[in-house]
DOFIKOL-908176 format. One record per residue: residue number from 1; y, z, x of N, C-alpha, C, O in turn. Coordinates in steps of 0.1 Angstrom, whole numbers. Each point is the difference from the previous one (the first is absolute). Example, Ala and Ser with C-alpha at 12.3 -4.5 7.8 and 13.67 -1.06 7.14 Angstrom:
BEGIN
ATOM   i  n_c2  n_c3  n_c1 ca_c2 ca_c3 ca_c1  c_c2  c_c3  c_c1  o_c2  o_c3  o_c1
ATOM   1   -57    78   132    12     0    -9    12     0     9     0     7    10
ATOM   2    11   -14   -14    11     0     9    11     8    -8    11     1     5
***
This chain:
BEGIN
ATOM   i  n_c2  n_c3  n_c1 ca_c2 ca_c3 ca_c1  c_c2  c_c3  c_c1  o_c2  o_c3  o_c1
ATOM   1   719   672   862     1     9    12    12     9    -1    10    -5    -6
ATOM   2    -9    17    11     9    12    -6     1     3    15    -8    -5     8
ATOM   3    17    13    -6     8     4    13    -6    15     3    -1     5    11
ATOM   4    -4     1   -22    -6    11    -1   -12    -2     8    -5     6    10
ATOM   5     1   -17   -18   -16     0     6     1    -4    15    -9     3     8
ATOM   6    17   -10    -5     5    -6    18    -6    17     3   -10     5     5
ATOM   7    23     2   -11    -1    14     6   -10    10     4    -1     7    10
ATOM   8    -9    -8   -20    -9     7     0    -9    -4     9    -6     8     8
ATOM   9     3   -25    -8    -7    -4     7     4     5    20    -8     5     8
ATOM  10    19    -9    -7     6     2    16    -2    16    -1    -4     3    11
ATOM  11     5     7   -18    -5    15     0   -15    -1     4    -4     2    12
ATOM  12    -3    -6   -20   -19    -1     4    -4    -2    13    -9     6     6
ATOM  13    21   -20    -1    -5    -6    15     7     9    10    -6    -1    11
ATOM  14    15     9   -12     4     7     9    -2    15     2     1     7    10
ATOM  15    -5    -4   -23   -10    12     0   -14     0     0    -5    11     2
ATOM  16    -3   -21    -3   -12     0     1   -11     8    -8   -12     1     3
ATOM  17    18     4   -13    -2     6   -12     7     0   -10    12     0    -1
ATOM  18   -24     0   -14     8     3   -14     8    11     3    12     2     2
ATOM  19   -20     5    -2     8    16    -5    14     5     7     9     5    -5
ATOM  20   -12    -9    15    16     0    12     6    -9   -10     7     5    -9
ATOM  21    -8   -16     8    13   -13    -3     1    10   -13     9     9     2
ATOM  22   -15    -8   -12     2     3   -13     8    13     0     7     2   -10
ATOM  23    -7     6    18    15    14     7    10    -5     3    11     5    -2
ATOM  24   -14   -19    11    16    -3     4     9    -7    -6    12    -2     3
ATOM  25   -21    -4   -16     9   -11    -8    -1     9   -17     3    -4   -11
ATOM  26   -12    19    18     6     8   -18    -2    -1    -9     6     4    -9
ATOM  27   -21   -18    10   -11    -2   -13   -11     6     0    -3     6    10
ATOM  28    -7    -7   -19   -11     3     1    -9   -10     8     4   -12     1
ATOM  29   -15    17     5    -9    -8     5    -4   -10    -5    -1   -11     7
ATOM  30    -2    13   -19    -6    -7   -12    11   -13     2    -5    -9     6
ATOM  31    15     7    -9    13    -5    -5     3    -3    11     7   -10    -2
ATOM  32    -7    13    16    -3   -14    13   -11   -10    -1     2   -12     1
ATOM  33   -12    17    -3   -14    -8    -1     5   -11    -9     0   -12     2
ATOM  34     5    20   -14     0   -17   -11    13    -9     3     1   -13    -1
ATOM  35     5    18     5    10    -9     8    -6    -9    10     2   -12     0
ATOM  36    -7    19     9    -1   -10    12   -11   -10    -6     1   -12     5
ATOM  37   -14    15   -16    -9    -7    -4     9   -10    -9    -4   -12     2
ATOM  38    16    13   -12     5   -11    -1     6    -6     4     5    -8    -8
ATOM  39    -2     9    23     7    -8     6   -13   -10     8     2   -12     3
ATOM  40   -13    18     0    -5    -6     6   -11   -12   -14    -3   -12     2
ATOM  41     2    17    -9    -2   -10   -13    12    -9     5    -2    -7    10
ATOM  42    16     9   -17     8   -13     3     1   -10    11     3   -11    -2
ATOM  43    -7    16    14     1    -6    11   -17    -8     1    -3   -10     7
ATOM  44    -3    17   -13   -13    -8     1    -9     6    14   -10    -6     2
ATOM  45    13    16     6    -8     2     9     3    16     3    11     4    -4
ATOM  46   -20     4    10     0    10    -1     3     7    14    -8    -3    10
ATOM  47    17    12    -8    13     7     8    -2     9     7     2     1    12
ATOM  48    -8     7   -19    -8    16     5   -19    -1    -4    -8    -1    -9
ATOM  49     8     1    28   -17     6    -2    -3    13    -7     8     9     2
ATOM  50   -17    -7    -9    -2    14    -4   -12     2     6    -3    10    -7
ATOM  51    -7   -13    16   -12     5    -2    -1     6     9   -10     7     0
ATOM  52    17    -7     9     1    17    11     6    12    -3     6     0   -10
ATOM  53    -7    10    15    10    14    -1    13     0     3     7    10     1
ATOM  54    -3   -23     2    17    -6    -1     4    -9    -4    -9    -8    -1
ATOM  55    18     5    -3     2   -12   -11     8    -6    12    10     5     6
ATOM  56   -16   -20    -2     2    -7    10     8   -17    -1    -3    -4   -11
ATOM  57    10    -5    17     4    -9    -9    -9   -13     2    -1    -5    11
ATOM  58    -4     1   -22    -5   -11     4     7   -16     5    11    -2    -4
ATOM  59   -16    -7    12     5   -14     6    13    -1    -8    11     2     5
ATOM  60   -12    -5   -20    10     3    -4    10     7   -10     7    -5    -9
ATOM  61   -10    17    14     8     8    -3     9     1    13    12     2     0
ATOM  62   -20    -2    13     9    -3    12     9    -8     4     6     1    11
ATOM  63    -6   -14   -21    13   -14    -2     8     9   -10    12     2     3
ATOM  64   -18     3   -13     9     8    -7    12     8    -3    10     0    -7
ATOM  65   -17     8    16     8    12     8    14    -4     4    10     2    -7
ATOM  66   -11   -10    19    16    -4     5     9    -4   -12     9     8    -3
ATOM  67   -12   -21    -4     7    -4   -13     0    11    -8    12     2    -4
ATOM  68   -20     8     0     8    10   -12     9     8     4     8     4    -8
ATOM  69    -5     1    26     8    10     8     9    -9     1    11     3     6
ATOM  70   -12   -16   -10    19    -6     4     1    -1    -9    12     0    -2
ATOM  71   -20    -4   -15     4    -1   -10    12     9    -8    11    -4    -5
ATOM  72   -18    21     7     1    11     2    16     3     5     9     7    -5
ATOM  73   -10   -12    14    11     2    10    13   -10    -2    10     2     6
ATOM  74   -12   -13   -15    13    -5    -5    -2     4   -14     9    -7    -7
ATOM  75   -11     9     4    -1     8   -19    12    15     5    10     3    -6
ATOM  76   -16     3    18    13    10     4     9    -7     0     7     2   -10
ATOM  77    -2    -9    18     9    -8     7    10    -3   -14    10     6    -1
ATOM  78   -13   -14    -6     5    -3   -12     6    11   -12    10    -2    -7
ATOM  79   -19    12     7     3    15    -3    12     7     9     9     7    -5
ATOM  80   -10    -9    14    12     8     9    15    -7    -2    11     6    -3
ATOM  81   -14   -19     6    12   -13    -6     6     7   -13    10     7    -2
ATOM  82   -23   -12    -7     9     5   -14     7    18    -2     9     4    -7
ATOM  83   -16     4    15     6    13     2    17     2     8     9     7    -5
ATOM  84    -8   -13    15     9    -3     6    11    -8    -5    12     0     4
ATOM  85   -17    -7   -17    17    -8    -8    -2     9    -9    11     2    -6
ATOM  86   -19     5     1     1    11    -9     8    15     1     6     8    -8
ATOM  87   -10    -8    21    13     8     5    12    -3     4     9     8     1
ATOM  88   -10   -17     0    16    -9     2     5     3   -18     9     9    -1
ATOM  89   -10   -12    -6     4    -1   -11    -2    12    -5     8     2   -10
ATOM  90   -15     9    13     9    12    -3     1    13    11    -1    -2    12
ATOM  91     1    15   -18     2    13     6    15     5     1     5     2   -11
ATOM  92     2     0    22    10     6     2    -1    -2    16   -10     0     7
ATOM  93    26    -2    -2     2     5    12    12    11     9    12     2     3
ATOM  94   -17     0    -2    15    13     8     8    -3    12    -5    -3    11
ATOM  95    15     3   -13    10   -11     7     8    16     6     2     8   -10
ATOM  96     3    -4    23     6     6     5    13    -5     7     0    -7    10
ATOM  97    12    12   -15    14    -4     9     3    15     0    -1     9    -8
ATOM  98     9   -13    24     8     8     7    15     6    -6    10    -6     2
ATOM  99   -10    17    -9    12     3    -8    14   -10    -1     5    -4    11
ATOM 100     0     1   -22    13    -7    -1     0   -11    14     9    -1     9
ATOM 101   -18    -4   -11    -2   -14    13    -4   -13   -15   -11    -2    -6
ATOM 102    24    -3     5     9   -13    -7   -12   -16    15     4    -4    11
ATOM 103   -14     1   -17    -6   -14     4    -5   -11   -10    -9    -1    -8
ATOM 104    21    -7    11    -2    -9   -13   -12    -4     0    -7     1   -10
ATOM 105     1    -7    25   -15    -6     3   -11     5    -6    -8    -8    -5
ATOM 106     8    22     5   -11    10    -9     3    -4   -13    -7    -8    -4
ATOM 107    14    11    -2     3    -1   -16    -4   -12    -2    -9    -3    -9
ATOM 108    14   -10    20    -3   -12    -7   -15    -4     0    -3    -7    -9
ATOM 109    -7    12    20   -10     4     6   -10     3   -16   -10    -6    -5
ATOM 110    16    16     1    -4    11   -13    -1   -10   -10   -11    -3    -4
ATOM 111    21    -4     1     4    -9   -11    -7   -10    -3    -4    -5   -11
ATOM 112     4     1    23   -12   -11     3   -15     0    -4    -7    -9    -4
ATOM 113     4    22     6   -15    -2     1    -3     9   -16   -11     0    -6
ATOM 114    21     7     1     2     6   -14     0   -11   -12    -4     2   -12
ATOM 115     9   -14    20    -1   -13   -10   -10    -4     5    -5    -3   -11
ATOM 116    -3     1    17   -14    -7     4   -11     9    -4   -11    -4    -5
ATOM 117    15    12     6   -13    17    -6     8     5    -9     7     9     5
ATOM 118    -5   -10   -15     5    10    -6   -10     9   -11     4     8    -9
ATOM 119   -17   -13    12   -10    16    -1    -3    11    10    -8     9    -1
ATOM 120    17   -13    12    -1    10    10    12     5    -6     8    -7    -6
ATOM 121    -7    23     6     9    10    -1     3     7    14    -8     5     7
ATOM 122    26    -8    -5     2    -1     9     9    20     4     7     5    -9
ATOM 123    -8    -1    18     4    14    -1    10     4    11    -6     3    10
ATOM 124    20    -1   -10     1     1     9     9    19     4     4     8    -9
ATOM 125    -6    -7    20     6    14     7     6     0    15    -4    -4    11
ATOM 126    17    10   -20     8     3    14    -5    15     7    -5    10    -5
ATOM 127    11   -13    20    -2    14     9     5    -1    13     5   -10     2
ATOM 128    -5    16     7     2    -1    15   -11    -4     8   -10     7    -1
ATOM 129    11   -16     8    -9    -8     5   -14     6     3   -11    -4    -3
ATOM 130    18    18    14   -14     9     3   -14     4   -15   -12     0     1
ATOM 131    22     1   -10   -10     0    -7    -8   -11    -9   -11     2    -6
ATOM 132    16   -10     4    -2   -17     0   -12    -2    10   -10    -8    -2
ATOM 133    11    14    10   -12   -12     9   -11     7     1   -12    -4     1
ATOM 134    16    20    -3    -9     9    -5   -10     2    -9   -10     8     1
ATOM 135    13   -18   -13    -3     2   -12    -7   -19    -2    -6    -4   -10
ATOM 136     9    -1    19    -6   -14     2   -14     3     8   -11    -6    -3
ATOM 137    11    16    13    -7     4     8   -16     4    -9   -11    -4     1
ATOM 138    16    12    -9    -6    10   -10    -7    -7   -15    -7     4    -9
ATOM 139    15   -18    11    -2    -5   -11     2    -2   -16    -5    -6   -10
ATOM 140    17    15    14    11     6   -10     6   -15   -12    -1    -3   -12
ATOM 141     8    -2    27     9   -14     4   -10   -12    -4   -11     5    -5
ATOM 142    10   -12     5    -5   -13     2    12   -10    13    -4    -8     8
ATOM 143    15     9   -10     5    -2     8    18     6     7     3    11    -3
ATOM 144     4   -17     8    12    10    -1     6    -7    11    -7    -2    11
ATOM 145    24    -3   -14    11     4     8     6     8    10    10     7    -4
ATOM 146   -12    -7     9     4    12    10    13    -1    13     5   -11     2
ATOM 147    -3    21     5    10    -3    10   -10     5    11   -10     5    -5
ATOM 148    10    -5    17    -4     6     8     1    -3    16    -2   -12     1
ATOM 149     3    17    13     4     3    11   -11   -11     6   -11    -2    -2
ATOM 150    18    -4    10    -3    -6    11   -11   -12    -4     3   -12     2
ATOM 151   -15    17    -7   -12    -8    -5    -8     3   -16     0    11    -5
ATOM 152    -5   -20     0    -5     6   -14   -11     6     3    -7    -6     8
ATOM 153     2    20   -15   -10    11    -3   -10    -6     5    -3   -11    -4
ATOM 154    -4    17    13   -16    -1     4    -7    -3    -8     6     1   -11
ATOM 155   -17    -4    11   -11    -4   -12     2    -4   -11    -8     2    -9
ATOM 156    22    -9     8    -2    -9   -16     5   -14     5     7    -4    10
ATOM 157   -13    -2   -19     6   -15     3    22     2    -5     7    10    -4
ATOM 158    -4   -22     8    16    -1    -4     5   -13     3    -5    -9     6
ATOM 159    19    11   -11     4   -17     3    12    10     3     2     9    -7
ATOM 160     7   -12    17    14     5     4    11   -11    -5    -2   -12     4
ATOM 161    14    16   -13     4   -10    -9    17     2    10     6    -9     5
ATOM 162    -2    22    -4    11    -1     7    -5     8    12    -8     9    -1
ATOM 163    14   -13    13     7     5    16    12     3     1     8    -9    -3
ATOM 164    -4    20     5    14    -3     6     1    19     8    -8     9    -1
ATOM 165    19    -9     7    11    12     6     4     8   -11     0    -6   -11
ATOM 166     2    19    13     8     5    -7    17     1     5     2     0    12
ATOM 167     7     1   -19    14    -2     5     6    14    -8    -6     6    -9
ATOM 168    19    -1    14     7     7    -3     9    -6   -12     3   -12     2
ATOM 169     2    18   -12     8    -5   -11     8     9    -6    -2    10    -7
ATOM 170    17   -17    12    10     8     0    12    -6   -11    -2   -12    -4
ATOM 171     9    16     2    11    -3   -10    14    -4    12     1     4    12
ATOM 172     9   -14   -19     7    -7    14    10     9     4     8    -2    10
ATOM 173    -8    10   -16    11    11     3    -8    15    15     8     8     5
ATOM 174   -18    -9    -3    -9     9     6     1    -4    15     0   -11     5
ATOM 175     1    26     3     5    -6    14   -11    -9     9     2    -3    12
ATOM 176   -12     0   -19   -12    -8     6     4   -18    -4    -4   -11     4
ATOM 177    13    16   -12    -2   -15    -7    10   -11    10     2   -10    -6
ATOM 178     3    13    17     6   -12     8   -12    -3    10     1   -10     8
ATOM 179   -13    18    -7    -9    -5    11    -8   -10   -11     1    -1   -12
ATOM 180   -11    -7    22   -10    -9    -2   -14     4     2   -10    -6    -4
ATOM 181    11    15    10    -7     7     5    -3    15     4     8     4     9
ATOM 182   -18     7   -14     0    15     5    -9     4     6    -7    -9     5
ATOM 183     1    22    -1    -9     5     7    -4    12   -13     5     4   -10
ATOM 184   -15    -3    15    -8    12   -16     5    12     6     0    10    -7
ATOM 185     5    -8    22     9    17     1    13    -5    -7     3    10    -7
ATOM 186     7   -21     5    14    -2    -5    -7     4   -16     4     9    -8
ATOM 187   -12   -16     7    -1    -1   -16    -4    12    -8    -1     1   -12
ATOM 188    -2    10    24    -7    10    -4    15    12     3    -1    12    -3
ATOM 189     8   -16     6    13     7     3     6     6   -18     6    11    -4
ATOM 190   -11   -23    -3     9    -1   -11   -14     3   -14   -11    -6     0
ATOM 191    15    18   -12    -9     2   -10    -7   -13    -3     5   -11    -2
ATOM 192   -19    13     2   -12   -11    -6    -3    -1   -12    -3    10    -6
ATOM 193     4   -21     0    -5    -3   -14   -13    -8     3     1   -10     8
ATOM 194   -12    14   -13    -9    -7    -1   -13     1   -11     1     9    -8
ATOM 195   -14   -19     9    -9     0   -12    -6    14     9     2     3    12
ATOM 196   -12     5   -26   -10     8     4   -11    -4    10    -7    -9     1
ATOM 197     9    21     6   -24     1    10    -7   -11   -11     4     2   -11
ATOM 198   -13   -12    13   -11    -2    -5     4   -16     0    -8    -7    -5
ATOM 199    19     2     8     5   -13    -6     4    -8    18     5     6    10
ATOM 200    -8   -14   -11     2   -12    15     7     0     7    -2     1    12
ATOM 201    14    -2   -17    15     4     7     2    11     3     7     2    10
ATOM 202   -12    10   -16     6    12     9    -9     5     8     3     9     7
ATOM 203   -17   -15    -6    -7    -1     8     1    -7    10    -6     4    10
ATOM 204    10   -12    -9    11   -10    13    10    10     7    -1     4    11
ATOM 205     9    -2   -19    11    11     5    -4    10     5     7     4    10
ATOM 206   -15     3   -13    -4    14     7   -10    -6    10     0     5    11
ATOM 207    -7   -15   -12   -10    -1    13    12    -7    11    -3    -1    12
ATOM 208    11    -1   -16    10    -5    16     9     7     1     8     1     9
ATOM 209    -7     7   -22     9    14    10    -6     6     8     4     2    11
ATOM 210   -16     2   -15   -12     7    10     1     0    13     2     8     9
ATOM 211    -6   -24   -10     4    -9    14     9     0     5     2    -7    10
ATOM 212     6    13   -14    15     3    12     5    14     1    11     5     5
ATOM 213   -22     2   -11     4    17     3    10     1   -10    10     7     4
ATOM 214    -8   -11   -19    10     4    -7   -12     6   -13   -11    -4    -2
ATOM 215    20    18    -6    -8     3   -12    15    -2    -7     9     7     4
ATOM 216    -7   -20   -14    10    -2    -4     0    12   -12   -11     4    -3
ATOM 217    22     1    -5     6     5   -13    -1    -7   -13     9    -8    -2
ATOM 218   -17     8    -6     1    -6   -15    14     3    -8    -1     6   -11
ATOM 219     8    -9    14     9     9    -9    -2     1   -18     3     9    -7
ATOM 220    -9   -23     3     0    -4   -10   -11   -11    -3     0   -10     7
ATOM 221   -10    12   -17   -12    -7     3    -2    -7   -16     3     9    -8
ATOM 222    -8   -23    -1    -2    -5    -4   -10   -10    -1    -3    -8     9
ATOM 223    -4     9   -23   -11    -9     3     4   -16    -4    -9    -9     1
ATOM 224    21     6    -4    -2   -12    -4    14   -12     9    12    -1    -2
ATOM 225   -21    -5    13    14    -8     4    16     1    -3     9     2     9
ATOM 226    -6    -5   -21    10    -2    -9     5    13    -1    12     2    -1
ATOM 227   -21     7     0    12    18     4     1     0    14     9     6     5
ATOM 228   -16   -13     0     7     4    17     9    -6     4     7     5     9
ATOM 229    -6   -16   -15    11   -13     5    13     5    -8    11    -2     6
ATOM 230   -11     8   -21    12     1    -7     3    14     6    12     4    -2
ATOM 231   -22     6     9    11    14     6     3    -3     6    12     0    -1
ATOM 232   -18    -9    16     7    -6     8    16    -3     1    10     4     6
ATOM 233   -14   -19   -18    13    -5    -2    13    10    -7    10    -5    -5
ATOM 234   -12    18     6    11     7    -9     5     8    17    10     8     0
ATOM 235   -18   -11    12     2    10     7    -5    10     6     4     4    11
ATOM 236   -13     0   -18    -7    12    -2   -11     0    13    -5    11     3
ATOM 237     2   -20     4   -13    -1    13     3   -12     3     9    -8    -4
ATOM 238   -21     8    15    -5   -17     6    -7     3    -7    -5    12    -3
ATOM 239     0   -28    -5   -13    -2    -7   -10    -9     8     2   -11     5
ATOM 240   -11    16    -5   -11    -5     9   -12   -10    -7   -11     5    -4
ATOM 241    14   -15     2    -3   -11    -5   -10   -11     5    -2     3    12
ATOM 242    -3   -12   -15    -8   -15     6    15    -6     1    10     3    -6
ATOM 243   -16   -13    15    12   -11    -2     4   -10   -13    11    -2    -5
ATOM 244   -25    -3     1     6    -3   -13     1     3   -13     2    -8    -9
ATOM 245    -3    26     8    10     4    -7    12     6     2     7     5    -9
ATOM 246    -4    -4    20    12    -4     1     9    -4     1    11     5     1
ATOM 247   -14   -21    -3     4    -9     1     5    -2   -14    11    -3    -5
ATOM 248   -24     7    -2     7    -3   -14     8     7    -7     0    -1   -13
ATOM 249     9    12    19     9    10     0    13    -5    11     9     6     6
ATOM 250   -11   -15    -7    15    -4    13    11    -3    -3     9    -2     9
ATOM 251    -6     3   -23    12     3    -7     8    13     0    12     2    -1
ATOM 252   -27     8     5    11    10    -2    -9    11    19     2    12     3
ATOM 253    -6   -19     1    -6     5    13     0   -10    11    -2   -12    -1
ATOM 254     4    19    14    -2    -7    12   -13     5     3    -3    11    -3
ATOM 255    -7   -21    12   -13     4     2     4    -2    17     6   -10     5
ATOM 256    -9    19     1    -6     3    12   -12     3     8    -6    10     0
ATOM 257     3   -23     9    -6    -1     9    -5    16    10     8     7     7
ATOM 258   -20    -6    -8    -5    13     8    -6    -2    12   -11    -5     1
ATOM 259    20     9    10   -10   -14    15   -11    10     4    -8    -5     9
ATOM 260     6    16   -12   -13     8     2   -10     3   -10   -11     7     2
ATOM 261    16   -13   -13   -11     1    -9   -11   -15    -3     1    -9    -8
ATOM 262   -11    11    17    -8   -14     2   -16    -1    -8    -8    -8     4
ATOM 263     7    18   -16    -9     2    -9     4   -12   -12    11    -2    -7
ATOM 264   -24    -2     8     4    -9   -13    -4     4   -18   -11     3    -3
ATOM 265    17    -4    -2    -1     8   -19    -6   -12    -4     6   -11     1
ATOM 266   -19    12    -5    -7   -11   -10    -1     2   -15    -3     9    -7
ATOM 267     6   -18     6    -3     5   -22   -15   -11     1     1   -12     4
ATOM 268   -14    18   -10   -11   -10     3    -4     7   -15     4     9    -7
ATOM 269   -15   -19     5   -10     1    -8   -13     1     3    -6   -10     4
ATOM 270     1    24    -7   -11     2     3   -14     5    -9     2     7   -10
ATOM 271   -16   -10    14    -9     1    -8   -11    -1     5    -4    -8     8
ATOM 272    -5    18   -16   -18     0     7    -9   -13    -3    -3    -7   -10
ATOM 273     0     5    25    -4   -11     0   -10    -6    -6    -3   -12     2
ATOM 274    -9    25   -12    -6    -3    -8     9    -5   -13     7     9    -5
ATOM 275    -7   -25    -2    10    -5    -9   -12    -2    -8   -11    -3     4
ATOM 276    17     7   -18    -1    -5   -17     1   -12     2     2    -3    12
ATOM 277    -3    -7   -22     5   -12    -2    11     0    -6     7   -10     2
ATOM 278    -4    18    -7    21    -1    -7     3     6    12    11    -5     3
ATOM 279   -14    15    10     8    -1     6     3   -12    11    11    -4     4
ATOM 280   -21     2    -2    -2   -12    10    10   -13    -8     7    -7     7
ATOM 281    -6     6   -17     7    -7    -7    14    -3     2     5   -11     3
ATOM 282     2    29    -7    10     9     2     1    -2    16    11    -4     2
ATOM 283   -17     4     9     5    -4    11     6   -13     5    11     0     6
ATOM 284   -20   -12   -10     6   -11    -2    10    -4    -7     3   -12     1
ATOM 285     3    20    -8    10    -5   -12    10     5    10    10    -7     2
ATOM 286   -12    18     3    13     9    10     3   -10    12    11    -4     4
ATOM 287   -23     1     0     3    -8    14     8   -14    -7     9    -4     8
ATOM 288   -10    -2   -15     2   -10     1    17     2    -6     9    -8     2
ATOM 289    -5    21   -11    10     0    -6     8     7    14    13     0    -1
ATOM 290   -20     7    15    16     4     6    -2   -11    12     8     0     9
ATOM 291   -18    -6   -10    -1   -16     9    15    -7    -8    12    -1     5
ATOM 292   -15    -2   -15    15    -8    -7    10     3     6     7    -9     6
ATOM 293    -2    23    -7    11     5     4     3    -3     8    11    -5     1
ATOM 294   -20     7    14     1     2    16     8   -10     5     2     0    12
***
């Protein structure tokens, strides 16, 4: 007994004709007929009436029927399994981070599942968040790091890995730097250093300037943390920072508390919630590597 012939057979009974089944399964007529005749030889009893102007199922061919549509139907089943570790073990995936954004958890995330797959080819691209989620959206991405305002992007799944305020970050010499505390009009008193439009943090910042009737001054704009924090630190602006990178600059910066800025900057991981099996994979490897950390 052949799976084929299952097939042709459950074509006959549900078309009710040679000639139809034999279009839908893309043989000749001929070449259903001897199929289903030797299946019905093997089985010893015969399946299909022929002696009407429809091919009808006989007693049993009607026991038949059910068992070959579930037979049928785990023969897929088994097919799809084996397709599903087969894509696990290869293709490519496209991994999106948020320009000069330093996460050990991603890398180690990457590392992980690079040694567990490593016939997946792994791809990765920097950018500003806006277009990161853009391109996740589009299908660009497979998945991506990002920063972004208040809540993660509509219609993708995400896991949000950091929360926090954004703070002012000043060098100890800067007349801000004896308070504990500022207001986004004090802070806006004094030239702005901050990341580019498109990225989480200055999307924080400008949506609560908004909120208080301020259009702050860029004086000086940078895409990568570590240029904002080192102009900062020479002097040159407030640097407009998360808390904990600025924290990890407190050597050479004081971070300031903003009591009107009540938007929160997320760095999340996000992705279409139709998953590959390496990504679905790649997600679990992430969750469980910034679970560690937490």
């Amino acid at each position: 007994m052949e799976l084929r012939q299952l097939e042709y057979f459950v074509a006959v009974a549900e078309e009710a004709n040679f000639t139809r089944a034999a279009a839908r399964v893309h043989i000749s007529q001929s070449g259903v007929s001897a199929q289903i005749r030797a299946l019905e030889r093997e089985l010893g009893a015969e399946l299909i009436d022929r002696s009407g102007g429809t091919a009808t199922l006989t007693t049993a061919g009607q026991a038949a029927l059910t068992q070959a549509r579930a037979t049928l139907a785990a023969a897929g089943s088994v097919r799809q399994s084996v397709d599903d570790v087969a894509g696990l073990l290869r293709g490519s995936l496209r991994v999106g981070m948020v320009t000069a954004c330093t996460v050990p958890q991603l890398f180690d995330a990457l590392a992980r599942f690079h040694s567990a797959h490593p016939g997946v080819e792994l791809a990765l691209h920097e950018d500003n968040s806006d277009r990161l989620v853009a391109d996740v959206r589009a299908g660009e991405l497979d998945i991506a790091l990002v920063g972004v305002a208040a809540q993660a992007p509509d219609g993708l799944a995400s896991m949000v890995v950091i929360d926090e305020r954004i703070v002012a970050a000043v060098p100890p010499q800067h007349p801000l730097a004896a308070q504990d505390t500022a207001t986004l009009a004090q802070v806006c008193e004094h030239p702005i250093i901050a990341l580019p439009p498109g990225t989480g943090i200055r999307a924080v910042f400008d949506r609560d300037c908004a909120g208080v009737g301020l259009s702050p001054s860029i004086t000086l704009q940078a895409s990568a943390p570590d240029a904002v924090a080192d102009l900062a630190a020479r002097g040159l602006g407030v640097g407009i920072l998360s808390r904990s990178m600025a924290e990890f600059y407190d050597d050479r910066l004081v971070a300031i508390e903003l009591t009107d800025s009540h938007t929160a900057a997320l760095l999340a991981l996000v992705w279409r919630s139709a998953m590959s099996p390496a990504l679905a994979e790649l997600v679990a490897i992430a969750t469980t590597s910034f679970s560690e950390s937490s």
